[in-house]
N, C-alpha and C positions, 0 to 999 in steps of 0.2 A: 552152940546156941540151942535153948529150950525151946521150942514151940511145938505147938498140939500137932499133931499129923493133920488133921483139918482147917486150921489153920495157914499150913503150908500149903495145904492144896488150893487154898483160896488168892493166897499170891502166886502159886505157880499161876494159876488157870486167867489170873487175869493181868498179869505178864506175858502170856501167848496171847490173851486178847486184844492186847494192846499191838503187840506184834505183827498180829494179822491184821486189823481193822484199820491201823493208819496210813498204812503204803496203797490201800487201795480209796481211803479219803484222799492222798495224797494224787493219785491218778487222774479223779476226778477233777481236781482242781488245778492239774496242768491243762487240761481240756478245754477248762475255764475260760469263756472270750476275756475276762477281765485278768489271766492270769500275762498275758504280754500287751503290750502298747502295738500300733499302727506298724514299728517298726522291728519288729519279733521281740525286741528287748523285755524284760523280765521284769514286771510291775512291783510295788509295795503290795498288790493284793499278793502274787505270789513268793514272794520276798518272808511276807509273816506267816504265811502257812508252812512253807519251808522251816523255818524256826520252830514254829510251832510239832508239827507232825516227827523233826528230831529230838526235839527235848521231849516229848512225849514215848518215843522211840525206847533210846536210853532209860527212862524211866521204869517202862514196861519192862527190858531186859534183866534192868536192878532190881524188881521187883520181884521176877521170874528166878533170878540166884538167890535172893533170900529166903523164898521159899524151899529152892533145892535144898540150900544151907542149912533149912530146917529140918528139912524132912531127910537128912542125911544126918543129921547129929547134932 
């Protein structure tokens, strides 16, 4: 794959951002009163952020080898 050295660094760097920035979005939102019900059980609030912060997750990682990919050859 073609891409600019600069350009890889911009998907590495924001494939590590991604990396780091959601697991600790994620943290907070376990903490969340609205992340269980009365009965500890596991809400639709924390239900879609779950979803949410994995596809977000994988994305970042894909992002982050594309760059590698780039900036490797």
């Amino acid at each position: 794959m073609q891409l600019p050295v600069a350009l890889a660094w911009v998907l590495i760097v924001a494939g590590v951002w991604s990396l780091v920035v959601w697991p600790q979005f994620l943290k907070r939102v376990m903490k969340d009163p609205r992340a269980r019900d009365a009965a500890g059980k596991a809400t639709r609030f924390l239900t879609v952020h779950v979803v949410l912060v994995s596809i977000s997750m994988v994305l970042g990682a894909a992002t982050a080898a594309i760059g590698i990919a780039g900036m490797i050859g």
